[in-house]
C-alpha positions as CSV (number, residue, x, y, z in Angstrom):
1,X,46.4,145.2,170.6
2,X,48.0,148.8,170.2
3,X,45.8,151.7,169.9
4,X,46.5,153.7,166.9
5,X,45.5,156.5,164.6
6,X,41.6,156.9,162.9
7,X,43.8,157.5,159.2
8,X,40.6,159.3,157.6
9,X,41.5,162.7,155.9
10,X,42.6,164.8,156.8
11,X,44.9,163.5,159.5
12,X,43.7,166.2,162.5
13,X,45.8,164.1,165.1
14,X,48.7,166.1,164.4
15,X,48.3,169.3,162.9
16,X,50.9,169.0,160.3
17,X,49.3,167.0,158.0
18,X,48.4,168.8,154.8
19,X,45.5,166.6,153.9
20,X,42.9,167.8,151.7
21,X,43.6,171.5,151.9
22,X,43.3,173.6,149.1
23,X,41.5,170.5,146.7
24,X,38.6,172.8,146.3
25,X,40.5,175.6,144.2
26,X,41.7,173.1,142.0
27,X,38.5,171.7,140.7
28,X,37.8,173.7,137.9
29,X,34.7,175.8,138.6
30,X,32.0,176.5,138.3
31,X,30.9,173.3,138.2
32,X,28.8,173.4,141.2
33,X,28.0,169.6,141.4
34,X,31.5,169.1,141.9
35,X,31.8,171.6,144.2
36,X,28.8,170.1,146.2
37,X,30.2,166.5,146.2
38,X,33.4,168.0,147.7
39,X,31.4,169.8,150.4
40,X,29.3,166.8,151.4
41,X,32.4,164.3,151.2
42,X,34.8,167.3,154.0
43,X,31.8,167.4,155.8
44,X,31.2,164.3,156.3
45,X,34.4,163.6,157.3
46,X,35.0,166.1,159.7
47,X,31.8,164.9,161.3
48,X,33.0,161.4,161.9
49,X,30.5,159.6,159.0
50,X,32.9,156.9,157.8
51,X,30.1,155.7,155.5
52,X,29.2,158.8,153.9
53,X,32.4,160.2,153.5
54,X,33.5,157.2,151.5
55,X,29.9,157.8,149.2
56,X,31.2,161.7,149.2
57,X,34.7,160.8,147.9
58,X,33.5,158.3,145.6
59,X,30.9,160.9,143.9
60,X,34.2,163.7,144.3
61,X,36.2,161.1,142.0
62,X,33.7,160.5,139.7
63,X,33.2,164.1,138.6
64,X,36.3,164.6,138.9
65,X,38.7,162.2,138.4
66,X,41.8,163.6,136.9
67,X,42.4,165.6,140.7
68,X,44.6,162.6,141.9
69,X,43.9,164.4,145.7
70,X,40.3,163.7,145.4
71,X,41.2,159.6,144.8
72,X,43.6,160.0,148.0
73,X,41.0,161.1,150.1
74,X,38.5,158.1,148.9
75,X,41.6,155.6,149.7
76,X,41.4,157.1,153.0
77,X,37.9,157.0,154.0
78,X,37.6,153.2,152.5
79,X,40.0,152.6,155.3
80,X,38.2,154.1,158.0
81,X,35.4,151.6,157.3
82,X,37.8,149.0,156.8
83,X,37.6,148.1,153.5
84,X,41.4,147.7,153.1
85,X,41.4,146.0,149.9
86,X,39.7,148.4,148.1
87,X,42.3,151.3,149.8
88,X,45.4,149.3,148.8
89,X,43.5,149.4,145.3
90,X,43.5,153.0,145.0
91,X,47.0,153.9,146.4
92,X,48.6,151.4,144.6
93,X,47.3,152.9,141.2
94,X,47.9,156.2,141.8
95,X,52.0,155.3,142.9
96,X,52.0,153.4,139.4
97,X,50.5,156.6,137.5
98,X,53.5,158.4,140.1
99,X,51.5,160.1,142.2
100,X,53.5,158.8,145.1
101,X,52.7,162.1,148.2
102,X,52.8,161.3,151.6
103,X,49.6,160.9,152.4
104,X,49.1,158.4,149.4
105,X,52.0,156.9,150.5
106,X,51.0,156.7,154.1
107,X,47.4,155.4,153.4
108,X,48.6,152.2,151.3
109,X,51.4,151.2,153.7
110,X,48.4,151.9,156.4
111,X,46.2,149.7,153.8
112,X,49.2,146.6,153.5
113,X,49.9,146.6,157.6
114,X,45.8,146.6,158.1
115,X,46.0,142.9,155.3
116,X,48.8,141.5,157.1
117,X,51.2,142.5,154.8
118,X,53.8,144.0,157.4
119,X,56.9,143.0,154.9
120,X,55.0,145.5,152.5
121,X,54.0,148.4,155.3
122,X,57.3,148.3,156.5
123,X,59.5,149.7,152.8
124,X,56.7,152.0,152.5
125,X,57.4,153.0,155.6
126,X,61.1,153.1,155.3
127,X,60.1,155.5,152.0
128,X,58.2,157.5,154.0
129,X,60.5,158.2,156.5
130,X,63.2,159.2,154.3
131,X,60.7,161.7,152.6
132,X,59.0,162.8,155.5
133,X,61.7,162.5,157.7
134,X,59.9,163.2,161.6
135,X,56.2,164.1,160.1
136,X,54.2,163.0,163.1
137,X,51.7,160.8,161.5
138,X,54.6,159.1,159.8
139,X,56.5,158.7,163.2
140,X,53.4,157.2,164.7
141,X,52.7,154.5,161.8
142,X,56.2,153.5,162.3
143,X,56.1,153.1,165.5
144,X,53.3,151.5,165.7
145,X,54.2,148.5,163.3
146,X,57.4,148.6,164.9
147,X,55.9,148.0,168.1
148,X,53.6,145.1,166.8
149,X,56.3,143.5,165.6
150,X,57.9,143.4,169.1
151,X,61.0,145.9,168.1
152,X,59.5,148.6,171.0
153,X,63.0,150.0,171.4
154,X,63.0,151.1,167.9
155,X,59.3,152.6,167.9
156,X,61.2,154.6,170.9
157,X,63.9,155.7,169.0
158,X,61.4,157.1,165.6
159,X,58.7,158.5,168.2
160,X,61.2,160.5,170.5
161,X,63.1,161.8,167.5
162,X,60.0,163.0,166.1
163,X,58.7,164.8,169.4
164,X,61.8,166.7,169.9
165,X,60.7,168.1,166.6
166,X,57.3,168.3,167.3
167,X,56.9,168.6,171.0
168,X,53.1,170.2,170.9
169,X,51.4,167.3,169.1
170,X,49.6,165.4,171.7
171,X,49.6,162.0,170.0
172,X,52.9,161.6,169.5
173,X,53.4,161.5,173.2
174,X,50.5,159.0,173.8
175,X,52.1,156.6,171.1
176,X,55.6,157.1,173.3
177,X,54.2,156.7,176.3
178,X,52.3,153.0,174.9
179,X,55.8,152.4,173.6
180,X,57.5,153.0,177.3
181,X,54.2,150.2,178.5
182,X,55.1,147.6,176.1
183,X,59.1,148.1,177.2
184,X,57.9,148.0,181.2
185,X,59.1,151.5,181.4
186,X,56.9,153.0,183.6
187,X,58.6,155.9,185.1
188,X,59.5,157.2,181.4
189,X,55.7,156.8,180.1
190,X,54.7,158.7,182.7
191,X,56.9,161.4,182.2
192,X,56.2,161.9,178.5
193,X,52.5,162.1,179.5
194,X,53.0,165.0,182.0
195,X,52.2,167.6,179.9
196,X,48.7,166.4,179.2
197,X,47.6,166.1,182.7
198,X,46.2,169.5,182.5
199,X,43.8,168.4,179.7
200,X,43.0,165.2,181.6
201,X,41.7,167.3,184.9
202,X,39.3,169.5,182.7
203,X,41.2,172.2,181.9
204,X,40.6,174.2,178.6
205,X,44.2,174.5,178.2
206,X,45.7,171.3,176.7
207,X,44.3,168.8,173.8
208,X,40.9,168.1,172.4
209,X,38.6,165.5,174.7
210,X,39.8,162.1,172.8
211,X,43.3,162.7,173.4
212,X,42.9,163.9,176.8
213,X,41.0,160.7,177.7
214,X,43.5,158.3,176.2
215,X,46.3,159.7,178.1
216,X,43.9,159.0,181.3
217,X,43.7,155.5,180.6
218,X,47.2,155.4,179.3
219,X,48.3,156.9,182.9
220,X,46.2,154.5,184.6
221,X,48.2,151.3,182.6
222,X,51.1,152.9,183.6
223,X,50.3,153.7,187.8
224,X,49.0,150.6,188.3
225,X,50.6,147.0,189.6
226,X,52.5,145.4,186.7
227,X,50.6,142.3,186.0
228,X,46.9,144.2,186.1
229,X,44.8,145.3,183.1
230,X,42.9,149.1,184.3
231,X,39.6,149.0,183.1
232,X,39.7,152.9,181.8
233,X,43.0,151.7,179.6
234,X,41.0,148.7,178.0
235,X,38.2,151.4,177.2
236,X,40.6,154.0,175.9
237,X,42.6,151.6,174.2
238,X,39.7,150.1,171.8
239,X,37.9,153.1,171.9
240,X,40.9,154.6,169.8
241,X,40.9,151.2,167.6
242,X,37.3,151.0,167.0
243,X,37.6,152.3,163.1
244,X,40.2,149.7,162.3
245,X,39.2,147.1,164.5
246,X,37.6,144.7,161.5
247,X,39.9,145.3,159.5
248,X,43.2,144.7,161.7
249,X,41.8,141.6,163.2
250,X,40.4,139.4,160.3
251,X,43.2,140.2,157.8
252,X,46.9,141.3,159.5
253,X,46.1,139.6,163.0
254,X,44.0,136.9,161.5
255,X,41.6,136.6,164.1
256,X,39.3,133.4,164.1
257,X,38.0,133.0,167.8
258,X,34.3,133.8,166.4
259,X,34.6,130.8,164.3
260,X,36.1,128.4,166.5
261,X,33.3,129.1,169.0
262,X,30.7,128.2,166.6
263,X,32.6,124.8,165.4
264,X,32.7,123.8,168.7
265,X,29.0,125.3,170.0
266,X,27.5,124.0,166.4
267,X,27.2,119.9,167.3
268,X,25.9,120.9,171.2
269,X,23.1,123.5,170.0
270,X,22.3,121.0,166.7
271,X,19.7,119.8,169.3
272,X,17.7,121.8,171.9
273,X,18.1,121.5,175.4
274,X,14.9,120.3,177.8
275,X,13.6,123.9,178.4
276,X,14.7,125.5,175.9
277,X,12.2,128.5,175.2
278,X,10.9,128.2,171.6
279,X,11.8,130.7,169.2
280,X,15.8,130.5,169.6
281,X,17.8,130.9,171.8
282,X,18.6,133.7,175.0
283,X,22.3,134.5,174.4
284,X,24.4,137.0,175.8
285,X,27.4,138.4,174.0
286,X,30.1,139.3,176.6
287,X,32.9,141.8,175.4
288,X,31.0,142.6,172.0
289,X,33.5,144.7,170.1
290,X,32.2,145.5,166.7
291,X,29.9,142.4,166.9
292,X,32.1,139.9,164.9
293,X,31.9,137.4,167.9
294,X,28.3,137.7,167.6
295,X,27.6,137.3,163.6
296,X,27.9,133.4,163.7
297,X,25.2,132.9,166.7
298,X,22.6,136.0,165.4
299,X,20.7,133.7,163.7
300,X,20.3,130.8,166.7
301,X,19.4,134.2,168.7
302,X,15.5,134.4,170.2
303,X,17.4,137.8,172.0
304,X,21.1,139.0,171.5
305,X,22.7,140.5,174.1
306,X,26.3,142.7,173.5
307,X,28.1,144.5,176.4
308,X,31.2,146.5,176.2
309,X,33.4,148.3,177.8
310,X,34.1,150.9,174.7
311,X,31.7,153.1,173.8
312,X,33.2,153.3,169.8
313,X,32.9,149.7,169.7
314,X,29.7,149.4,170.5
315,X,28.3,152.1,167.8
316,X,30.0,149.5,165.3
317,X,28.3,146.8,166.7
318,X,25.5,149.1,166.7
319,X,25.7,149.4,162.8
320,X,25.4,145.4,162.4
321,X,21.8,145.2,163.2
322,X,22.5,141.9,164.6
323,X,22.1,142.7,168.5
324,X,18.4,143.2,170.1
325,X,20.2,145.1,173.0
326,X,24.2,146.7,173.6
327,X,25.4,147.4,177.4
328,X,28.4,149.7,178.1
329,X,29.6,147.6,181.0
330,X,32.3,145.1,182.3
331,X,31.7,141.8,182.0
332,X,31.2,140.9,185.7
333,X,28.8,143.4,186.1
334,X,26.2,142.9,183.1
335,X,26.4,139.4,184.2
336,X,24.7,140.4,187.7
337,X,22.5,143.4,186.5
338,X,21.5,141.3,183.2
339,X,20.8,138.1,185.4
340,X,20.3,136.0,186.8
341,X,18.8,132.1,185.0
342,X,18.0,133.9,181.9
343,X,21.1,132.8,179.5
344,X,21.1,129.7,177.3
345,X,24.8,130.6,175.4
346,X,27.1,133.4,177.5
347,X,30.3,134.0,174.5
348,X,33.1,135.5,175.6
349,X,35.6,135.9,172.7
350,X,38.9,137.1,172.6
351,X,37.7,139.1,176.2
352,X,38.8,137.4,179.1
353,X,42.7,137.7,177.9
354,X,42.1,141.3,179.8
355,X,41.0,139.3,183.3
356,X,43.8,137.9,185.7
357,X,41.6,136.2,187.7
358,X,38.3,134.4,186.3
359,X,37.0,132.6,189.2
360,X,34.7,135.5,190.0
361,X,33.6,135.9,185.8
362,X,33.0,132.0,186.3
363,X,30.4,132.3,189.4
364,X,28.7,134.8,187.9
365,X,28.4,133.4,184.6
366,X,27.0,130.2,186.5
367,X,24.2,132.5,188.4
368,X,23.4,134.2,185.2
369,X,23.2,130.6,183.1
370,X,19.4,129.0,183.3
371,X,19.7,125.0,183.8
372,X,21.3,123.3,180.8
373,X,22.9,127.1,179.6
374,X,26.8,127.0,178.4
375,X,29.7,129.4,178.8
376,X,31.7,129.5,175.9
377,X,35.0,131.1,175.8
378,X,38.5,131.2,174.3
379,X,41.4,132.7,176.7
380,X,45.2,132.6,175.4
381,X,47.4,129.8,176.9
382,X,49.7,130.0,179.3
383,X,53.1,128.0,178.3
384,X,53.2,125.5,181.4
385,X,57.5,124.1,180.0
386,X,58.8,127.8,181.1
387,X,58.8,127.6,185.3
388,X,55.0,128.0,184.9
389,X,53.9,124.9,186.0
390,X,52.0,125.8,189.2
391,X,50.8,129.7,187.9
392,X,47.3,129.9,187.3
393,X,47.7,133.1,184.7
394,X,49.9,136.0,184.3
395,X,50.2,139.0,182.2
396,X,52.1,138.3,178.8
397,X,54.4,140.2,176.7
398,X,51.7,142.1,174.8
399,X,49.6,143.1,177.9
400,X,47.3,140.4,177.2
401,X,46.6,137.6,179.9
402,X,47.6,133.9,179.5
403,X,45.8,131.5,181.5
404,X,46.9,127.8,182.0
405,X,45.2,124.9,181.5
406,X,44.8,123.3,185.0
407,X,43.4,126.6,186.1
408,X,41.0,126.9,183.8
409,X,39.7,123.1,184.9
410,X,40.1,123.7,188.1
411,X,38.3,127.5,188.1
412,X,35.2,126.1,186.0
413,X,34.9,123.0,188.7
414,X,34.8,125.6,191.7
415,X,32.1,127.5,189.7
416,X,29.7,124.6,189.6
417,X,30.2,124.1,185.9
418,X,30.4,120.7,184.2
419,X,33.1,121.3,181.1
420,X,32.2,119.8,177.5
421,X,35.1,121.3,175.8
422,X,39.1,122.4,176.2
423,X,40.9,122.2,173.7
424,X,43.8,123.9,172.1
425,X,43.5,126.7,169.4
426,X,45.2,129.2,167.8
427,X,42.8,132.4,167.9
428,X,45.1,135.0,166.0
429,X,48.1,135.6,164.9
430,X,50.6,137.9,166.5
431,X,53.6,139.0,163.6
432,X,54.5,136.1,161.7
433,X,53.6,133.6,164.8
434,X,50.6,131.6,165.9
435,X,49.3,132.8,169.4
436,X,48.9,129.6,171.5
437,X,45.3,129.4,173.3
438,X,42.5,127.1,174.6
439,X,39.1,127.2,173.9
440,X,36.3,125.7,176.7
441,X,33.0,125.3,176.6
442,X,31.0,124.0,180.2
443,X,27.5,123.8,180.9
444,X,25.6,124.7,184.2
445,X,24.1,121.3,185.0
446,X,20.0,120.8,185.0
447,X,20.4,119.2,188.3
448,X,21.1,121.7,191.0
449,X,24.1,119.7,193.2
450,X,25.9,121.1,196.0
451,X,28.9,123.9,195.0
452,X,32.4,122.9,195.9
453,X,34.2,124.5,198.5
454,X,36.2,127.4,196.8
């Protein structure tokens, strides 16, 4: 997954935006409710209130509806809360009425990428780009679908043209320097980045705090070994897709890990376990997110447990109201501080593609389990037909790891589990193409036998 712009209005990532400025003059005064719903609906935006900015916009419309601004700045804020539908809704209506400005234009093709529609996204786009020509927020949605489509080279080509233009805007050079990462180009990432390093050491000189802190883990991607995953990348990386998280992964990506979990979980939790406390169930959701992994299980859960790594994604879990507690923590370590015997489910969904090596997730996960507890987990598969056949897992093509089948068996038998389930799935969808991956369930046995020799 790519990191990629918060597209509320106004767009403050660049600077060059023009956004909402200069709505207010044109609402005919002095009405002063309307004046009041414009004030609450810029406030709340520039205050990072997704919710009541959309409630602002919507009352901002409603008084006054013939400012075709006011409706472009609703589409906007019903995409930060990922209500894509709804956004395409808007824009769409206001091109056919031909009110077609950028950042109309911008926010449906950001509305049709964010449903899956990328066909759709992509001639917006193409529009936009012969409008705009190197606006930096249109550089940077072009890029980015680009990219996701697997066409890096050409995300390269828009992004650089645009920074030679525009060589002070900060997040142009962090979506060049993810571009360089998915291309391997390590040396040429880290050179774009260069001139934020001031901002990244504390300086006051340099970009605001978010930016700075993306480029830190965006630097750390690019400095370390090839086939590892730095921890402060996966942070900064979701921390900067936490807004469009839902939305990207259950329409264009069409994730369904969540789901499958539960089929498979649903016929082995039908009955309790011997010892299972009354009053549901002890679970503990590893790599939270937003909380989707966690909606189908809430209501099995005595206490729900999410840890993160992302702070962002843990205030939209946070907004749920499904999890008792959330931990910002890795994986490996919740499992020892949040241990040990107390778990009766441990989900991991969609989390341990970012983990080479899950022998030592496995052990811990085992401590942490009571008697009779499960793991439950989906990981992306390794293709075993391409001079894989004796790999255990290796970093893919989109920075996610793939782990095969034998070592998943294998891995799970050294940890003292006894596996119930592997079996093949596809979890999401990557472009127009099915991503290949297994799904396992094991159990830590009631009967405490001898471990196996690692």
């Amino acid at each position: 997954m790519d990191a990629a712009e918060n597209p509320s209005i106004p767009d403050r990532s660049d600077g060059n935006s023009p956004g909402i400025v200069g709505i207010a003059p044109a609402i005919r005064a002095p009405l002063s409710a309307r004046e009041a719903a414009l004030a609450a609906a810029q406030a709340a935006d520039e205050q990072g209130e997704a919710s009541a900015a959309v409630a602002g916009w919507r009352q901002a419309v409603a008084l006054c509806p013939e400012d075709p601004r006011l409706r472009v700045a609703y589409g906007h804020a019903l995409l930060a809360v990922g209500a894509a539908a709804q956004a395409a809704t808007v824009f769409s209506a206001l091109r056919q009425e031909g009110f077609a400005s950028t950042e109309a234009l911008r926010g449906e093709a950001e509305a049709q990428a964010a449903m899956g529609e990328i066909a759709a996204a992509l001639e917006l786009v193409a529009v936009l780009r012969l409008r705009a020509g190197e606006d930096p927020a249109v550089a940077r949605l072009a890029a980015r679908l680009h990219r996701e489509q697997g066409e890096a080279i050409l995300a390269v080509e828009i992004l650089s043209a645009a920074l030679r233009r525009h060589p002070d805007v900060p997040a142009l050079r962090l979506e060049l320097a993810q571009s360089w990462l998915a291309l391997g180009e390590r040396e040429k990432g880290l050179a774009v980045l260069e001139p934020l390093r001031p901002a990244e050491s504390g300086s006051p000189e340099g970009p605001p705090a978010p930016e700075a802190m993306a480029a830190a883990g965006l630097r750390a991607a690019l400095e370390a070994p090839a086939d590892s995953l730095p921890p402060l990348y996966i942070r900064t990386l979701f921390d900067q897709y936490a807004e469009r998280f839902d939305n990207a992964l259950k329409g264009r990506l069409r994730y369904q890990a969540p789901e499958l979990l539960w089929q498979a979980l649903e016929p082995l939790l039908r009955e309790p376990e011997p010892g299972t406390r009354p009053g549901g169930l002890e679970i503990l959701d590893l790599g939270c997110g937003t909380g989707l992994s966690g909606l189908p299980f809430a209501p099995l859960a005595r206490t729900l447990v999410g840890v993160d790594l992302a702070p962002r994604m843990l205030a939209q879990a946070r907004q749920r109201g499904i999890y008792h507690q959330l931990w910002e923590d890795d994986a490996q370590t919740a499992l020892i501080r949040l241990g040990p015997a107390r778990w009766d489910l441990i989900l991991a969904a969609d989390v341990l593609v970012y983990l080479g090596d899950l022998r030592p997730l496995m052990q811990a996960s085992r401590s942490a389990l009571r008697p009779g507890g499960r793991l439950a987990a989906t990981v992306e598969a390794l293709p075993e037909d391409e001079g894989n056949a004796d790999a255990g897992f290796q970093l893919g093509p989109r920075r996610r790891f793939q782990h095969a089948r034998h070592y998943m068996k294998e891995s799970l038998i050294q940890a003292g589990l006894e596996l119930e389930t592997l079996t093949a799935i596809i979890p999401r969808w990557e472009g127009a193409a099915p991503v290949a991956g297994l799904l396992f369930v094991a159990r830590r046995p009631e009967a405490e036998n001898p471990r196996p020799c690692a």
